[in-house]
C-alpha positions in Angstrom: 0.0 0.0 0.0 1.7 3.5 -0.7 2.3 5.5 1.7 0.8 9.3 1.0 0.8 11.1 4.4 0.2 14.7 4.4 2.2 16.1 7.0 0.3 18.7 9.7 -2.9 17.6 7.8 -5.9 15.7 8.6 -6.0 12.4 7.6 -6.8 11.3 4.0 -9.9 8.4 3.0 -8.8 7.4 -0.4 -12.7 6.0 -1.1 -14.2 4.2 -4.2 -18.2 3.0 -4.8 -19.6 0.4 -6.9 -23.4 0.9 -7.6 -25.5 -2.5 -9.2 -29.4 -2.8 -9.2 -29.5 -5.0 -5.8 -25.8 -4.9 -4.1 -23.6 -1.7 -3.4 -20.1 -1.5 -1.8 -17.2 0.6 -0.6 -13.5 0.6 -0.3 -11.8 3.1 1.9 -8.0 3.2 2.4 -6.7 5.3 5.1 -2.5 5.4 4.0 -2.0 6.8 7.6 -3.2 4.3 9.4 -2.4 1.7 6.6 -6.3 0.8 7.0 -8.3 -1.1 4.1 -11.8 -1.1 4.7 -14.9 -2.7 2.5 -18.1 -2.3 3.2 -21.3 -4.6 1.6 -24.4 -3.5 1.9 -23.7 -2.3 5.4 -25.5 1.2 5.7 -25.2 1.0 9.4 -21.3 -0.3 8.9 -20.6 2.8 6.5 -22.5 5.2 9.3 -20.1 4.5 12.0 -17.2 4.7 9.5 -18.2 8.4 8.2 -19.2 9.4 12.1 -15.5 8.1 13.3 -14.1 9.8 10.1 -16.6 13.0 9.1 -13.6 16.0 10.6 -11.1 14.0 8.1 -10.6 14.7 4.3 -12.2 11.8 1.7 -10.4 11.9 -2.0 -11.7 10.1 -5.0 -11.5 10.0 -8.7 -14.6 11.8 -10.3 -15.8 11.7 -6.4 -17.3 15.2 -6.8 -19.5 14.2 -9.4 -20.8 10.4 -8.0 -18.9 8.7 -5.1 -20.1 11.7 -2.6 -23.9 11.6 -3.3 -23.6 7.9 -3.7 -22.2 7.8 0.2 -24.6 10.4 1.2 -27.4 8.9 -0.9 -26.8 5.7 1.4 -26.3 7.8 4.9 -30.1 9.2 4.2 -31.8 5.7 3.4 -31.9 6.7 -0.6 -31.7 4.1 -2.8 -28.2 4.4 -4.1 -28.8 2.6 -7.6 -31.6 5.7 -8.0 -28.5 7.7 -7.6 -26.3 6.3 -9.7 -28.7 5.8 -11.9 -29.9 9.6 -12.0 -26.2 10.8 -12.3 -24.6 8.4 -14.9 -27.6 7.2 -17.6 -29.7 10.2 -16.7 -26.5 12.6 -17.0 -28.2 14.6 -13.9 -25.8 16.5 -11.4 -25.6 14.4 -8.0 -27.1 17.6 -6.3 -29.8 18.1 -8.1 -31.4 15.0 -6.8 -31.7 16.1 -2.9 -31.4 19.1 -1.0 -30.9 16.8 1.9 -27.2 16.1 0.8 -26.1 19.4 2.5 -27.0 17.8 6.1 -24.1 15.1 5.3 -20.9 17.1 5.8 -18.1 15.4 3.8 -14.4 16.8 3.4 -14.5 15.4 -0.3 -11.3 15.9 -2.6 -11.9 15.0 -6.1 -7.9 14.5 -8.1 -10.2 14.0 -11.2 -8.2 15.0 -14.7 -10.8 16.6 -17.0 -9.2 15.1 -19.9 -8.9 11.1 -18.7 -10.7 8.3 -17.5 -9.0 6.4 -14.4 -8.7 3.6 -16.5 -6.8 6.1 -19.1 -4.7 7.3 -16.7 -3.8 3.6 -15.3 -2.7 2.8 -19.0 -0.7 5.8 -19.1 1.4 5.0 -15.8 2.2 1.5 -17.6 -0.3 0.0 -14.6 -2.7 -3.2 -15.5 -5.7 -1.8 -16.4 -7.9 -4.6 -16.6 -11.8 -4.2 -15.9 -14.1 -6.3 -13.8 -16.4 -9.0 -15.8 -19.0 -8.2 -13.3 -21.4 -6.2 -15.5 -23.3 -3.2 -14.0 -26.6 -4.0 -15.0 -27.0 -7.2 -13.7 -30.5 -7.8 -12.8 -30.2 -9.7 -9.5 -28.2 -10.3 -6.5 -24.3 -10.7 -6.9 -23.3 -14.0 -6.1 -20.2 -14.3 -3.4 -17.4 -14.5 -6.3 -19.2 -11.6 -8.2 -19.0 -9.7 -5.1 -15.4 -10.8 -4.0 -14.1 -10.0 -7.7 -15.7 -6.5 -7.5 -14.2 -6.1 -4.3 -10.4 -6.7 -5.9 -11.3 -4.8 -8.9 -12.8 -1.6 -6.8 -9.5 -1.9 -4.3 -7.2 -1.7 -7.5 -9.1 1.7 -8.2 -8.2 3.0 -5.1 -4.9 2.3 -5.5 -4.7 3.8 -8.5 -6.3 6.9 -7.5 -3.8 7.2 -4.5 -1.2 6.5 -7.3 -2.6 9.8 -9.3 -2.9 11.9 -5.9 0.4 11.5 -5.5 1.6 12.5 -9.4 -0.6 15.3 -8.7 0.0 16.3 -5.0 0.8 20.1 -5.7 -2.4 20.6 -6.8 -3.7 18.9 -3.8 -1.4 21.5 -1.9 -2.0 24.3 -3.6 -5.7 23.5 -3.2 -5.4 23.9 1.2 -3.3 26.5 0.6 -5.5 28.4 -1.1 -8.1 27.6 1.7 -5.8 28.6 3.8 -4.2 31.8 2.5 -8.1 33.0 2.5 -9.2 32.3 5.5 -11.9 29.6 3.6 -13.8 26.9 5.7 -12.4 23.2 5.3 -15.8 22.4 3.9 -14.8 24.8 0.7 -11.8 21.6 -0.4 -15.2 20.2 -2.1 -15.2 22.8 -4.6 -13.0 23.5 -7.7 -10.2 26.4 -7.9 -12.4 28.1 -10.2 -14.9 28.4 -7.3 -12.5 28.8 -4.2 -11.2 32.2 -6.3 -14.6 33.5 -6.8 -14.9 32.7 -2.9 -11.9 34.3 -2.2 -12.3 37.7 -4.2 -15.9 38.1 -2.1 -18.1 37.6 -5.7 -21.6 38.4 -5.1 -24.0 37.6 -7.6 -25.5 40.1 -9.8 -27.8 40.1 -13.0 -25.9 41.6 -16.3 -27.6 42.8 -19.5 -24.6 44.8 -21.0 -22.7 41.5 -22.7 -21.6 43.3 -26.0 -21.5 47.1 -24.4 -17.6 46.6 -25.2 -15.3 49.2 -24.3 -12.3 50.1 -25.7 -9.3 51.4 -23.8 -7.9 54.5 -24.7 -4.2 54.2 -24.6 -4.5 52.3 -28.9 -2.9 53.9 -31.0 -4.0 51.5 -34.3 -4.3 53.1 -37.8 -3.0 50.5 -40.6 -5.2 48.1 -39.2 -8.0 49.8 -37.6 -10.6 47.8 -39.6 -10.1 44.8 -37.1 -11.1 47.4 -34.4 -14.3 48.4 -36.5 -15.2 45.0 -36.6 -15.3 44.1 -32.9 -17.4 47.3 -33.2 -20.1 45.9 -35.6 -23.4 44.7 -33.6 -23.2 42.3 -36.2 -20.4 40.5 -35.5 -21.2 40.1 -31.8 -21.5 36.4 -31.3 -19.3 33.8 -30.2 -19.4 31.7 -33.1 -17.8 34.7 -35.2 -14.3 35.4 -36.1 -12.1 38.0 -38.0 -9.1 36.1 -40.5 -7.0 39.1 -41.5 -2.8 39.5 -42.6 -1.1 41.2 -40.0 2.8 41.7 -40.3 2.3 39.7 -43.5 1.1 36.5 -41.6 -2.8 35.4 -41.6 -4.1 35.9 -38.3 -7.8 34.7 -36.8 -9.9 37.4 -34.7 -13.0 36.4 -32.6 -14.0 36.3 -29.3 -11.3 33.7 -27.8 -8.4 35.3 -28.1 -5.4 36.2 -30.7 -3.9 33.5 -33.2 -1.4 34.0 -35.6 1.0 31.9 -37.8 2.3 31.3 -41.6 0.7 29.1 -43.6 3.7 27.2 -44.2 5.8 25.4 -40.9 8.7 27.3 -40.2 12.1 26.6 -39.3 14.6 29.0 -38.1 18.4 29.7 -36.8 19.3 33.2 -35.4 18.4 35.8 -33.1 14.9 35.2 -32.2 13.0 37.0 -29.7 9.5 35.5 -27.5 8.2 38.7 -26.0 6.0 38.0 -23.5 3.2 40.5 -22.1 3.5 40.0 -18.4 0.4 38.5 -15.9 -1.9 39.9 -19.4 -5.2 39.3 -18.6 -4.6 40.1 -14.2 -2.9 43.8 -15.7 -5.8 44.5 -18.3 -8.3 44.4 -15.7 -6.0 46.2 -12.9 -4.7 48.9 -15.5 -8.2 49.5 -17.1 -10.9 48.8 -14.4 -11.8 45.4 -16.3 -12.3 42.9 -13.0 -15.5 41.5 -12.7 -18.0 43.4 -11.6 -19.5 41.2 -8.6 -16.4 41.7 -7.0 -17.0 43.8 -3.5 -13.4 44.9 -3.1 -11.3 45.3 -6.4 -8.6 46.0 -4.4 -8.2 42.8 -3.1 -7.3 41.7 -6.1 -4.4 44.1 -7.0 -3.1 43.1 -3.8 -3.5 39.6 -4.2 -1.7 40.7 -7.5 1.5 42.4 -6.2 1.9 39.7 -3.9 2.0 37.1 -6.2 4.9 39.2 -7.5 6.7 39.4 -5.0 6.3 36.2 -4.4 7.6 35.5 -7.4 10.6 37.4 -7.4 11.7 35.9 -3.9 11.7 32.7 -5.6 8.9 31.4 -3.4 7.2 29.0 -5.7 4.7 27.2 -3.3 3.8 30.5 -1.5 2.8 32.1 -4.9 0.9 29.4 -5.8 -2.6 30.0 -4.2 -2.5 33.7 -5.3 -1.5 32.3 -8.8 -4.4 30.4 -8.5 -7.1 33.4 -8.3 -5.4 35.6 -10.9 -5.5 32.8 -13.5 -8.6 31.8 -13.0 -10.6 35.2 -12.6 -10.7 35.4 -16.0 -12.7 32.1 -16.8 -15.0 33.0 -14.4 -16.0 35.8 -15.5 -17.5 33.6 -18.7 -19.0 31.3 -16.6 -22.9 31.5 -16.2 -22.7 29.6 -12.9 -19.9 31.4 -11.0 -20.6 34.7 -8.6 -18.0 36.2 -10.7 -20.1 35.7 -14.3 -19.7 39.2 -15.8 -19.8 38.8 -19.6 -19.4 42.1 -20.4 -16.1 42.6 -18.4 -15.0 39.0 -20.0 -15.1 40.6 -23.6 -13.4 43.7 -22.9 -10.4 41.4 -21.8 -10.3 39.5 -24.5 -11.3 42.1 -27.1 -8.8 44.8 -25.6 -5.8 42.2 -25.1 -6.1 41.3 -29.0 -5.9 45.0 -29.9 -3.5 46.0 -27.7 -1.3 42.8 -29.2 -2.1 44.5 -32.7 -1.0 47.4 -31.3 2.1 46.3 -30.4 2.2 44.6 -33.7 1.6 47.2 -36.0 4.1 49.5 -34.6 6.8 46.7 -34.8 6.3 46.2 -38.8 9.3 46.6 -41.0 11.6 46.3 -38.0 11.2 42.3 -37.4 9.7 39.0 -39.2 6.4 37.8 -36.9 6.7 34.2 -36.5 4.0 33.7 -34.3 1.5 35.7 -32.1 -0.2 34.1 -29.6 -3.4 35.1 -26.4 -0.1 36.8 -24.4 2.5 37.2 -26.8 4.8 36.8 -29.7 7.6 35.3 -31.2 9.7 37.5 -34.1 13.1 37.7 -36.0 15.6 40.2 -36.1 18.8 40.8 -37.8 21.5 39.8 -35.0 22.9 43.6 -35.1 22.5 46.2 -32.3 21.1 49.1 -34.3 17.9 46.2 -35.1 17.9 44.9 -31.4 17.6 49.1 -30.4 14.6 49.3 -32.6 12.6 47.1 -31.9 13.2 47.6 -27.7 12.5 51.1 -28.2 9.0 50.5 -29.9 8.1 47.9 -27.3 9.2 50.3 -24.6 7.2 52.7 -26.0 4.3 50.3 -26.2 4.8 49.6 -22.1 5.0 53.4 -21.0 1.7 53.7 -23.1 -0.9 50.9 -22.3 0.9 50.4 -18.9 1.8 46.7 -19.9 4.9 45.0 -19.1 7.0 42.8 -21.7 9.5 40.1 -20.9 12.1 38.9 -23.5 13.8 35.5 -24.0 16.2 35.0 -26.9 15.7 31.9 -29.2 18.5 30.5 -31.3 16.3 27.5 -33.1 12.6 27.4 -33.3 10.8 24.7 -35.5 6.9 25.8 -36.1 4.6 23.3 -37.1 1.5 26.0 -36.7 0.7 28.4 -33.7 -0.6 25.6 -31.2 2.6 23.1 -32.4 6.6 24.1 -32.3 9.6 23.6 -30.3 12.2 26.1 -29.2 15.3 26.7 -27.7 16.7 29.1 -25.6 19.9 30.8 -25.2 20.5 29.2 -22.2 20.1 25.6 -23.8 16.2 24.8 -22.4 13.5 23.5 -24.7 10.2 25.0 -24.8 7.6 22.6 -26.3 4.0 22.9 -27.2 1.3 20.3 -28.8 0.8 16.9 -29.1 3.7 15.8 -31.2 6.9 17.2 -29.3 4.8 18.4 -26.3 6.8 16.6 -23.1 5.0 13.7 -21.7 4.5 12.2 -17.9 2.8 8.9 -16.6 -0.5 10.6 -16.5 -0.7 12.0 -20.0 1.5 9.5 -21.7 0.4 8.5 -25.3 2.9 7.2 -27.6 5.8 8.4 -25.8 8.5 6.9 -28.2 7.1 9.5 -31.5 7.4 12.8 -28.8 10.9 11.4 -28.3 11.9 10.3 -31.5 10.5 13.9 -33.3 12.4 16.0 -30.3 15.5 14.1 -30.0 15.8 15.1 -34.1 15.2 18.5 -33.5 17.5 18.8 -31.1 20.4 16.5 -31.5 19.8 16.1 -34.8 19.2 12.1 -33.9 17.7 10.1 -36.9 14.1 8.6 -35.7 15.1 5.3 -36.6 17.9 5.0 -34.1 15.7 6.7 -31.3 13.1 4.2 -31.9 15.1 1.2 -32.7 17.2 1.2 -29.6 14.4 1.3 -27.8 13.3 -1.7 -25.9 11.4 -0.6 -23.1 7.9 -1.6 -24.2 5.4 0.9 -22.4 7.2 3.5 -24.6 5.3 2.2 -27.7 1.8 2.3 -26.2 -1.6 3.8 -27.2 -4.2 3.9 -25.1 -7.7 4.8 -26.3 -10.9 3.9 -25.1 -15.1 3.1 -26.3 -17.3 5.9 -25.7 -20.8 5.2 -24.6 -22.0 5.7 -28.1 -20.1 2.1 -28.9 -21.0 -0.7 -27.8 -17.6 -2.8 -27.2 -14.2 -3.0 -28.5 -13.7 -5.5 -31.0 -10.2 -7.2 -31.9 -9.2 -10.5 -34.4 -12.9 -11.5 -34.4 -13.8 -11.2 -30.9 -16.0 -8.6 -28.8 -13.6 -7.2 -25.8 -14.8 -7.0 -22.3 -12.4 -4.3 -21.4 -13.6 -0.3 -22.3 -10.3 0.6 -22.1 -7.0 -0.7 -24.5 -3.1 -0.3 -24.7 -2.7 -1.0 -28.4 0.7 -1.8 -30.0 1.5 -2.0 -33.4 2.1 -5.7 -35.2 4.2 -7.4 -37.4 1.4 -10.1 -37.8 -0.6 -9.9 -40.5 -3.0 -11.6 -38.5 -3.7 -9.4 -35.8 -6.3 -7.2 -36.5 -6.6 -3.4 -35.7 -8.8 -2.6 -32.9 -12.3 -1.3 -33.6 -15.3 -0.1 -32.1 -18.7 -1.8 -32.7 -21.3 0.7 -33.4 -25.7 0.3 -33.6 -27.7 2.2 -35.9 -30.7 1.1 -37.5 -30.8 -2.4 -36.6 -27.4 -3.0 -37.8 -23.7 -3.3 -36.1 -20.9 -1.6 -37.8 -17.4 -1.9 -36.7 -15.2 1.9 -37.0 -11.2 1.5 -36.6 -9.9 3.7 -33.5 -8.0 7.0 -35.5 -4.7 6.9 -35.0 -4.1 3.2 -34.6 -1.9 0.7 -36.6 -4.1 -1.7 -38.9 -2.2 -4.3 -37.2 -1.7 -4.5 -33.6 -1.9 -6.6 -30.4 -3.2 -5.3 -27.0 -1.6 -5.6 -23.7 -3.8 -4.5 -20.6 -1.3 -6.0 -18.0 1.0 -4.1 -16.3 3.8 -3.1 -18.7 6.4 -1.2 -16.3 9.9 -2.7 -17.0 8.8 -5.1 -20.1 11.0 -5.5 -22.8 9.6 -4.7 -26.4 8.5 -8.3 -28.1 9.5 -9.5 -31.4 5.8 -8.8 -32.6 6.4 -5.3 -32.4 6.5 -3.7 -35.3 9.2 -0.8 -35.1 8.9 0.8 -38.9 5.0 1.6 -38.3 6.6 3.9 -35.1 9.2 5.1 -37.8 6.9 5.9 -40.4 5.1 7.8 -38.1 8.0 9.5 -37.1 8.4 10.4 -40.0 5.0 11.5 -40.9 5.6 14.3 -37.4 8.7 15.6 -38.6 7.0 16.0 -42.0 4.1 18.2 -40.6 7.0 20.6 -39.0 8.5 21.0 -42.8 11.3 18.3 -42.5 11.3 16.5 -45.5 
């Protein structure tokens, strides 16, 4: 069992639920007491438990959403299959189902990734990721080998949650800190960072009916390109699903309501002196500088301070300290946008973005003929300049100017090597030697985002040492570095592989030298008939391994040139050819 004590802290109840038709049950592991416990069917069992436990903090995966009204569901003598039942095939929120959950107070900690399934995440860590045969709409009791194998499979869960707490423990930290630092009630860890900020900035609801009332601040100086401005101002362009595609700096750039994008066409590859300017803390000095913070804030100046002290923070080099006021002024923007935060000001949430694109096209405009625009971005841009002094002087004197005018700050790093795939997709160096990397291919991997690791090694390793893929990739013999991990949505029905339906929801896929393996589909029901669609992305010849892969040696099966070729196929995409 591992051992995940937080020190000074209350204890932690790593907890798990499984919901059937007639049988429910429970594992709890408490690391700090190195405590298993499993409940069946045991309401008044799981009563004393959460009365010997209730001052403690509980953490799950997903818990927010299911495992905490599934425990208070059973506490209040609700029929937890109801429950699961309204939440997961009825897609209802847990809360809407009783106001008498609030009288159940539960410390719950969900360490949920947005993005993955637990079982994705399992595959990613190289873990076994194997699923229960017990099926979850079984229409009678579980016999005592359903309910034992359930038992093992639910306790593997659990581990692997505690296993993802502890990848992702800073959050965990920064979370209580933030509770903390704010002087926020325990009962607050329930809620998401989003929600602790509007908590923390004292947000009080109000009613808004000025969403496109823009405002435009008056430190722009744009004239070359002052129809972009006009058309934020059109009525008629003032919905979301609209956006402006216009040259800038002789690069096509998109305009909306999202935020600034721009690229060339064509991937870029680059040696020299290369400049990422920076606009520092963007969206947090926009709404200081220009009285852009949400309205249903009671004190705006809590939030400058909350902003100064984050830099000073910063500047003392006190990373964990920073991190809860980081938090709230990364966050504050978001929400603003959303309808069911105390902070939801529209209208604020629009000047940001709309004012933060001009003043970028500002910025732009004014640094025309003295630099080639590689890329702009929602905070920034990347340009070209000839490595001389006299073209260094010009362009700092424009973006000083810039700074002393909008009341902005700009931070410079010089590149030597950039490869550009498109805005969302390069990989850079820095003077200094470090590698900044962005998007899928090159992006840097860990175990909990960690899809076909050997390609993101095999395109960066060329980049930067100049190492052919098929050296990266065939002395490679570490096997979980070849995986793919994808999984059957709810609108299939099962996986299908060499003939034969798969139990599993969740696959690591490899790629075969046997013709006979089959590539991994997913069979899909419409009208009466069952179709069977290839997972994207996937060889048309693999074998799947849901075991635990850590330290296994690549077999001969493998099928090392399908890696290469798509290798290959990366590299091609950044203009390598």
């Amino acid at each position: 069992m591992a051992a995940c004590s937080v020190k000074g802290e209350k204890m932690l109840n790593f907890y798990d639920f499984e919901v059937f038709k007639y049988d429910w049950l429970v594992v709890i592991i408490n690391p700090s007491d190195q405590s298993k416990t499993v409940i069946v069917n045991d309401k008044k069992k799981l009563q004393e438990y959460h009365d010997a436990h209730r001052s403690e903090i509980w953490i799950g995966y997903n818990s927010r959403s299911y495992d905490q009204y599934i425990l208070k569901a059973i506490l209040l003598g609700f029929d937890p299959k109801e429950v699961n039942d309204w939440i997961i095939s009825d897609g209802r929120k847990g809360w809407e189902y009783s106001s008498m959950f609030n009288r159940i107070p539960l410390y719950n900690y969900d360490c949920m990734n947005k993005f993955f399934s637990l079982k994705q995440l399992e595959g990613f860590m190289g873990n076994d990721m194997k699923e229960t045969s017990v099926p979850f709409d079984i229409d009678r009791k579980l016999t005592t080998e359903e309910i034992q194998q359930t038992i093992k499979y639910c306790t593997h869960d659990v581990e692997q949650t505690m296993e993802v707490f502890l990848q992702t423990k800073a959050n965990f930290d920064a979370h209580l800190n933030l509770l903390k630092t704010f002087n926020l009630p325990l009962k607050n860890i329930s809620k998401t960072q989003a929600q602790l900020s509007a908590l923390a900035l004292g947000c009080v609801q109000k009613d808004h009916f000025d969403e496109w009332d823009l405002q435009f601040v008056p430190t722009l100086r744009i004239s070359k390109y002052v129809h972009v401005v006009e058309w934020f101002k059109d009525p008629a362009n003032h919905d979301y699903s609209n956006s402006l595609t216009a040259d800038v700096c002789g690069v096509p750039h998109q305009f909306g309501w999202g935020g600034l994008h721009g690229a060339p066409a064509e991937p870029v590859h680059r040696k020299g002196l290369l400049l990422h300017v920076d606009v520092t803390s963007f969206y947090p000095s926009i709404m200081i500088k220009y009285d852009m913070l949400s309205r249903n804030v009671k004190d705006k100046s809590v939030y400058k301070q909350i902003y100064d002290t984050r830099v000073a923070l910063k500047a003392a080099g006190k990373k964990a300290e920073q991190a809860p006021y980081k938090i709230i002024l990364n966050s504050t923007y978001g929400i603003c946008k959303d309808p069911s935060s105390s902070a939801y000001d529209p209208r604020q949430a629009n000047n940001v973005c709309v004012n933060g694109q001009l003043l970028l096209l500002d910025l732009l405009e004014h640094l025309e003929g003295h630099c080639e625009l590689i890329q702009s971005n929602t905070d920034g841009l990347i340009i070209q300049i000839d490595d001389t002094d006299d073209a260094f002087d010009k362009v700092d004197d424009v973006c000083f100017e810039w700074e002393s005018r909008t009341g902005m700050r700009l931070g410079f790093d010089v590149i030597t090597e950039i490869w550009q795939k498109d805005v969302n997709n390069y990989l850079f160096k820095f003077e200094d030697g470090k590698v900044e990397r962005k998007g899928a291919y090159v992006k840097p991997l860990n175990d909990l985002d960690n899809d076909l690791p050997i390609l993101n090694k095999a395109v960066v390793d060329y980049m930067v040492n100049g190492v052919p893929v098929e050296k990266t990739i065939g002395d490679c013999d570490d096997l979980k570095q070849f995986q793919k991990i994808v999984k059957v949505s709810s609108k299939y029905i099962c996986g299908s592989h060499n003939g034969y339906r798969l139990q599993d929801k969740t696959f690591r896929v490899f790629a075969s030298t046997d013709a006979h393996d089959t590539f991994i589909g997913k069979i899909k029901e419409k009208n009466g008939a069952q179709t069977i669609e290839k997972f994207a992305n996937t060889p048309d010849h693999c074998f799947i391994v849901n075991d635990d892969v850590n330290g296994v040696q690549v077999p001969e099966n493998l099928d090392r040139s399908y890696y290469i070729k798509k290798a290959k196929e990366r590299l091609e995409a950044f203009g390598v050819r």
